[in-house]
C-alpha positions, -999 to +999 in steps of 0.1 A: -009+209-406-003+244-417-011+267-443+017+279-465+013+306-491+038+300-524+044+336-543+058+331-578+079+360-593+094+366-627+091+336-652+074+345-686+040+340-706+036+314-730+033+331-765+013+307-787-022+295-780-005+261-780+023+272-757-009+284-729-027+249-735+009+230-722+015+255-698-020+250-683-017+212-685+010+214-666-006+233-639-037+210-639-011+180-633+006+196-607-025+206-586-041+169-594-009+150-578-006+177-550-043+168-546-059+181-507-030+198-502-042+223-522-060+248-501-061+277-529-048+274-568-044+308-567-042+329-596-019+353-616-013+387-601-008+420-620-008+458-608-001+467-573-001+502-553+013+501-519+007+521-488+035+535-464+028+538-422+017+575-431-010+563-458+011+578-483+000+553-523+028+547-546+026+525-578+039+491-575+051+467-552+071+465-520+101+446-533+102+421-561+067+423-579+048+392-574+035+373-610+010+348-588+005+330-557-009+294-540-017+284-509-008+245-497-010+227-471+015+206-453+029+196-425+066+213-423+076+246-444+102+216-457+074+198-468+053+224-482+091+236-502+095+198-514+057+203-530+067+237-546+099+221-563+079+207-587+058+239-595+057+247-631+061+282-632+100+272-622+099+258-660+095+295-675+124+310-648+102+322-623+113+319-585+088+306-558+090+320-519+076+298-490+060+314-465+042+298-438+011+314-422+006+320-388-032+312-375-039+346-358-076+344-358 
């Protein structure tokens, strides 16, 4: 089994109180069904810098700016995609990447 790390970009905050408790239910049914394969629940992102090969900061992101991130675990990046499709950030139009790690170390 591998480790694959799942970045969510766009999508949008719930705007009620009631809105947050669905969208967090949701969540908390989505990690209970994926159950072990859950290495990391992650967590939202927000501000980023990034650093160029000279050391140079600028503000922001590389590319599209990340909204949050998981880590699962499965046994084929098809696999860990076929979890992901049932993510609920893709509810609030928010795109999911699949990337699977590389054990370096």
């Amino acid at each position: 089994m591998a480790n694959f790390l799942l970045v969510y970009t766009g999508g949008g905050m719930p705007a009620t109180d009631t809105e947050r408790k669905k969208v967090m239910d949701d969540w908390g049914a989505w990690f209970s069904k994926l159950g072990p394969a859950v290495v990391d629940p992650g967590n939202p992102i927000s501000h980023a810098k990034n650093i160029s090969s000279d050391g140079s900061v600028h503000e922001g992101a590389v590319g599209m700016t990340a909204s949050g991130y998981s880590v699962l675990k499965a046994d084929s990046l098809d696999k860990a995609v076929a979890l992901a499709k049932s993510c609920p950030v893709l509810k609030s139009g928010a795109k999911i990447s699949v990337y699977e790690t590389i054990q370096a170390m």
